[in-house]
N, C-alpha and C positions, 0 to 999 in steps of 0.2 A: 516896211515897218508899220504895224498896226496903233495907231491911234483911236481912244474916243472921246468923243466933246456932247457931253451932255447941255442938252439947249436949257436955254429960260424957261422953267417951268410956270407952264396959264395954269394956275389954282384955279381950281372950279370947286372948293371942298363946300361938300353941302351939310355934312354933319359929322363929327369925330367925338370919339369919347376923349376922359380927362386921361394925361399922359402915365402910364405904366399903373393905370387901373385894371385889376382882372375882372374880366366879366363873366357873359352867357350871352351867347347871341339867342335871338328872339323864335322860337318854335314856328318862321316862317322860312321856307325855301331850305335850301339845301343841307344848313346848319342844323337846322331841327333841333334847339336844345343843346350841344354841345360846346364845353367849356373852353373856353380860350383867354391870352390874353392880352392888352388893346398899347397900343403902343401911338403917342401924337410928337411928331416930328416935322418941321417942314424941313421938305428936300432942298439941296441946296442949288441955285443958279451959278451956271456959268457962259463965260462970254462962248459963243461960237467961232468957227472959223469954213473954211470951207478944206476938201480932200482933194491931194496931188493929181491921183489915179479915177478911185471908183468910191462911190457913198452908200453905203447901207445905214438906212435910219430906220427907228425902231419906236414906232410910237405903243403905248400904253396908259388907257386909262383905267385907275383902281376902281375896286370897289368900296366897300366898307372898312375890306377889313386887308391893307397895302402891307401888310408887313409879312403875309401869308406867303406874296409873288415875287420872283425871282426869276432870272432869263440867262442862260449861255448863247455866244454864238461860236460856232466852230468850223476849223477851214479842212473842208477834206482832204486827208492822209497829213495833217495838221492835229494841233490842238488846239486847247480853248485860245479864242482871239480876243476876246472882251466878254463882261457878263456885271449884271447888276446883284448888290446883297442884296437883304429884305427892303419893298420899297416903302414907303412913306406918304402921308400925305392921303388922305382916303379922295376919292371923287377927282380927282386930279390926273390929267392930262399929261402924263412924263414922256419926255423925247430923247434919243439918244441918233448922235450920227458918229457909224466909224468907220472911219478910210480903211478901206478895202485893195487888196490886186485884181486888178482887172481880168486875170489869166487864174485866176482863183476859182476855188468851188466852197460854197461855206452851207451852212444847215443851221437855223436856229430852233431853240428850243425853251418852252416858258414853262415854269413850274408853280403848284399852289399847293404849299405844304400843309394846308388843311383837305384838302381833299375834296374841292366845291368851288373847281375855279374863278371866275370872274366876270361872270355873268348866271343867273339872273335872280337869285335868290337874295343877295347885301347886297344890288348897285344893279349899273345896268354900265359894265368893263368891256372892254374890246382890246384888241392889240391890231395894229397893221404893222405888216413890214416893206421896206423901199427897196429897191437898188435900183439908182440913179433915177430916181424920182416916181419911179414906174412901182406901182404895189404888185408885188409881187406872193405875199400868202396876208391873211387874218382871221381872225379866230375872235369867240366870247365865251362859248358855255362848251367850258371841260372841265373835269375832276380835277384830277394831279397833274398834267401835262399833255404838250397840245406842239405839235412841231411846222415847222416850216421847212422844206428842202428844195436843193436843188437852187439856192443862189448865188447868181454869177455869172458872169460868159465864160466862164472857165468849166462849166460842168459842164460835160459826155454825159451820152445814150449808154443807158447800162450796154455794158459788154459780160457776155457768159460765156467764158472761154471751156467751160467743161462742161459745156451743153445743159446747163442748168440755170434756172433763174435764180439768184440767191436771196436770204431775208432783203435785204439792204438794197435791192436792186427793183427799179417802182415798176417793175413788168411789162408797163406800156411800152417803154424804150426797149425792152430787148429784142434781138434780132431772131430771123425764124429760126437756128438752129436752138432756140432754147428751150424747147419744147414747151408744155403747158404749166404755167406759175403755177406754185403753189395757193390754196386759199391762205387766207391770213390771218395773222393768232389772233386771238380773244385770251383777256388775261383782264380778273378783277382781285386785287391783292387780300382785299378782308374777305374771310373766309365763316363769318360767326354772326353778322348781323341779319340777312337776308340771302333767299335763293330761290331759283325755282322746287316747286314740288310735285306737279304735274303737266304733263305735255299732251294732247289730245291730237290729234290731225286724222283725219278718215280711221283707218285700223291703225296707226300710233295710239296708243295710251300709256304710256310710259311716268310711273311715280319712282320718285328721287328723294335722295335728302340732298344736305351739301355736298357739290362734287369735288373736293380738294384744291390742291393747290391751283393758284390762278383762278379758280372758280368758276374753271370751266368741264363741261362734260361732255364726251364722245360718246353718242349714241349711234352713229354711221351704222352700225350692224341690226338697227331698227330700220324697218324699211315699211314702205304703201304705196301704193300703185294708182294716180289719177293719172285720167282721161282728160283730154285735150278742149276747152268750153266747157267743162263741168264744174260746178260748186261744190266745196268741201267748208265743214267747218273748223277753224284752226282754236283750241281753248288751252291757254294758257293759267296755272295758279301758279302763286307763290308765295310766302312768307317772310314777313316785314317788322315782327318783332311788337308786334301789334300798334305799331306808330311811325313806321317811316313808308313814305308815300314812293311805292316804284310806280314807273311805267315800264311798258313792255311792245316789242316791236319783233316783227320779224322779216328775214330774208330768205328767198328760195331763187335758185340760181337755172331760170331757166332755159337761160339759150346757153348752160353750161361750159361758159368762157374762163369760168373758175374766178370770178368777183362777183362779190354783191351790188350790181349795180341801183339807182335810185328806183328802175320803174320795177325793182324785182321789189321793195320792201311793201310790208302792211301794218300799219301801227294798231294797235290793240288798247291801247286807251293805259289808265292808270288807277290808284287802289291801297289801300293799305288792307295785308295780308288777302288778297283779292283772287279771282277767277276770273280772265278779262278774255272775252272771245269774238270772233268775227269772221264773215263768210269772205273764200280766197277761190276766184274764178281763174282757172288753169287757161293761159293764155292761147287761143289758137294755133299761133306758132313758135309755141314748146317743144322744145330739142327731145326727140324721140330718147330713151334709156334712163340712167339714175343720177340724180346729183342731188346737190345736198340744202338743205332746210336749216339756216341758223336764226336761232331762236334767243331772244337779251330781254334779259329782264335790270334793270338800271333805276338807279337812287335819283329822285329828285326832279328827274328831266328825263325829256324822249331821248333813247338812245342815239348818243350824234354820228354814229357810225359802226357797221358791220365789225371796225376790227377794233376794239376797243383795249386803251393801257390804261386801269382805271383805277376807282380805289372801291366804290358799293355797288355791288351787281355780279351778276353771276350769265354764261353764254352755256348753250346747248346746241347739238347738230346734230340732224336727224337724216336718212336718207328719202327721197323722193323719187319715184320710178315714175316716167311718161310715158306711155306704150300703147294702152286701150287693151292691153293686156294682162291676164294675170301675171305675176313677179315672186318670186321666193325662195325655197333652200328645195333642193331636188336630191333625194337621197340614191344612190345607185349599188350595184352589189357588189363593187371591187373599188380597192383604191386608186384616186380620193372618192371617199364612200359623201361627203357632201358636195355639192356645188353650189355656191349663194347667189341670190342675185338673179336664176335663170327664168326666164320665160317659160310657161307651163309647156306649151309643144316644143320647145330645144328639148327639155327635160326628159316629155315622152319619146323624143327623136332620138336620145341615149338611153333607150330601155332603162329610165328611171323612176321612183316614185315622185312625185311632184306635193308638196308637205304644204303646201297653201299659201296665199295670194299673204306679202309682207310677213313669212316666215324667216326665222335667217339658222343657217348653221351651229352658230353657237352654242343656241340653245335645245339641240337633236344629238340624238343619240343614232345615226345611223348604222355604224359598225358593230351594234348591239352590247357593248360593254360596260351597260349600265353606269353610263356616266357623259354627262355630254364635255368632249375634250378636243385636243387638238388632234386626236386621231380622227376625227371627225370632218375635219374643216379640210381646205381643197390643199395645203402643201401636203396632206397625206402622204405617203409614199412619192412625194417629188421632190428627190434627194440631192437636187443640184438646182434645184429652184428656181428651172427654165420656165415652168409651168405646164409644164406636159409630163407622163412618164412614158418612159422610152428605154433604150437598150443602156443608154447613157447611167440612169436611176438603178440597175439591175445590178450595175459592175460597181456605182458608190456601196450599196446595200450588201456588195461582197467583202469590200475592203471594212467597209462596217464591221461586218463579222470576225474581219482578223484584230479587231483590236480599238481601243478607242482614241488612239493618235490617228489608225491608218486614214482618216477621212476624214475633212474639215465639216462634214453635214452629218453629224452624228446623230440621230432622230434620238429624240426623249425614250427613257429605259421601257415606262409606260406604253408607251406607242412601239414598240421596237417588237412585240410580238403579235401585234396586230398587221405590223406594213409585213412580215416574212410570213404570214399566212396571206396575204393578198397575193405576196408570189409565190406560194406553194401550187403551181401550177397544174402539177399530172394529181394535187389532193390528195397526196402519201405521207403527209404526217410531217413534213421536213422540205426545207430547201435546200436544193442539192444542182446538180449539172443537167440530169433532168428537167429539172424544172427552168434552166435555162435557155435550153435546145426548145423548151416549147415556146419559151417566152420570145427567144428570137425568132422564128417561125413566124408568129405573132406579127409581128411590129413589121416583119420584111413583106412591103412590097411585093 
């Protein structure tokens, strides 16, 4: 049975407005001018007692403006187990302890339904959390929310039973069959106040507007190719509405373990509607091949992290190739008529053109059909999407032909007369049995 006992709150209030006055908070830190309104309440004391089993306490001190912040705590494959309304009391010190199961797994989570959580723009707010006296996560400067997981002696190492890391699963726990975690989302919910507008990085020059939902952009099929102790310049812009102050930060993931860890990030300063840049030396021992460059542009403060759930800012991802190599889209004269990504000599090593150092497919027209499409890109003609074409691709592209049920990999109508002149083998105008017997040939050993 979950209980909670909110302890005696120490007031520490050092300034409050008059009760159920609306204001404007002051054009300094994260508010910047925006209208709210002020709410003076002192919170109420209660006696304590102590817990049967196990104690999660929950400390929290507001800032200016307590009415904003709110907290659930939740017990995994449970529900909510406790949580506080809006709090009260600015500058003040609020404590919560509640009995827990010891065999339990719980996750808290603190919210600031303005959007400029609790540190350091109205106050100078923190949160810790306990169980059994021992701190176990804390937090101060977040937007809208800010989590703590994984409390309890009751929570397990993620388990990936279908050989995959899941969202929800912290990566480091999982075991080797999970193969390689995913990176992790970036998501800023306003979509109209501020964003990036230009990205620069060696051959990256990539101009944007706002990139939609989440406010985030995939740019992965931009790519550049540094060299290992080399200097590049990284120049970041972006647009602020001509009065809200971002900073900008970036991550490049170079021993390619698929996180941004701290000694990968380079912070880039801050700005209103600004262009903020800075030289980024390529680590001596950078993970040979491509991985990826995320790039936050963030309201108020240094971005507090790669993966951000936020409310003003906007995330970018760019690809980065380590090689000492040239890197790009390799165009060849049968399907898939692109390959992205390749090393100039693999390229020539496939009797192909080599289309230059951080070129990428998308943007080529290899198969000459004035237009650059997905006939271009590498599932070309790879009609079972092993990644190779083979005898297997030959006999989808027949049942193809009988009909648009007979085969789950129906290639686009558009493309459908391009992949049958890539098999048109003996170059008689048609594909036929012919052109099969040549194509097996081919491929046999």
């Amino acid at each position: 049975m979950m209980c909670s006992l909110f302890l005696t709150t120490l007031s520490l209030v050092v300034a409050e407005l008059a009760a159920g006055t609306p204001g404007v908070r002051a054009d300094s830190g994260a508010t910047q001018g925006r209208e709210t309104a002020q709410v003076d309440a002192e919170a109420p004391a209660v006696q304590t007692r102590g817990c049967p089993d196990a104690t999660i306490t929950i400390e929290i001190m507001t800032d200016q403006y307590p009415e904003d912040t709110t907290w659930e705590l939740t017990e995994r494959g449970g529900g909510v187990v406790d949580s506080a309304e809006p709090l009260s009391s600015a500058h003040t010190l609020h404590t919560w302890d509640v009995c827990a199961d010891s065999q339990a797994c719980y996750d808290f989570v603190i919210h600031d339904s303005f959007g400029d959580g609790i540190c350091c723009g109205q106050g100078s707010g923190y949160y810790n959390v306990y169980y059994e006296g021992v701190i176990v996560g804390s937090g101060s400067a977040f937007q809208s929310v800010d989590n703590v997981f994984d409390i309890g002696a009751g929570c397990q190492p993620s388990v990936c039973g279908d050989g995959t890391c899941e969202v929800d699963e912290t990566c480091d726990g999982c075991p080797a069959d999970c193969g390689v975690c995913p990176y992790c989302d970036a998501c800023y919910t306003n979509t109209t106040d501020d964003w990036i507008t230009n990205v620069r990085f060696h051959t990256i020059d990539n101009s944007s507007s706002q990139d939609g939902p989440c406010s985030y952009g995939d740019y992965t099929a931009l790519s550049t190719s540094v060299d290992p102790e080399s200097e590049y310049t990284l120049s970041v812009s972006f647009f602020s509405n001509g009065k809200w102050t971002e900073h900008v930060r970036a991550w490049i993931d170079w021993n390619q373990d698929n996180t941004f860890d701290s000694t990968e990030s380079y912070y880039l300063g801050s700005g209103v509607d600004a262009t903020l840049s800075r030289q980024i030396v390529v680590p001596a021992d950078a993970m040979i091949g491509c991985t990826i460059m995320r790039v936050i542009e963030n309201f108020e403060m240094d971005p507090p992290t790669p993966c951000p759930d936020l409310f003003f800012g906007e995330t970018e991802d760019y690809s980065v190739c380590v090689s000492g190599v040239e890197m790009g889209a390799c165009c060849v004269d049968s399907a898939p008529w692109c390959l992205d990504l390749l090393p100039q000599t693999e390229c020539e090593a496939q009797a192909g053109t080599f289309l230059g150092n951080g070129s990428a497919c998308g943007a080529l027209d290899c198969n000459g059909n004035a237009s650059p499409d997905g006939c271009d890109l590498i599932d070309g003609g790879d009609f079972d999407a092993n990644g190779i074409i083979d005898l297997a691709d030959y006999r989808v592209l027949a049942e193809t032909m009988a009909g648009p049920t007979a085969s789950p990999n129906v290639p686009s109508p558009e493309c459908l007369s391009a992949y049958l002149a890539a098999f048109d083998m003996d170059a008689d105008g048609d594909v036929d049995l012919e052109d099969f017997a040549v194509f097996e040939r081919l491929i046999t050993p």
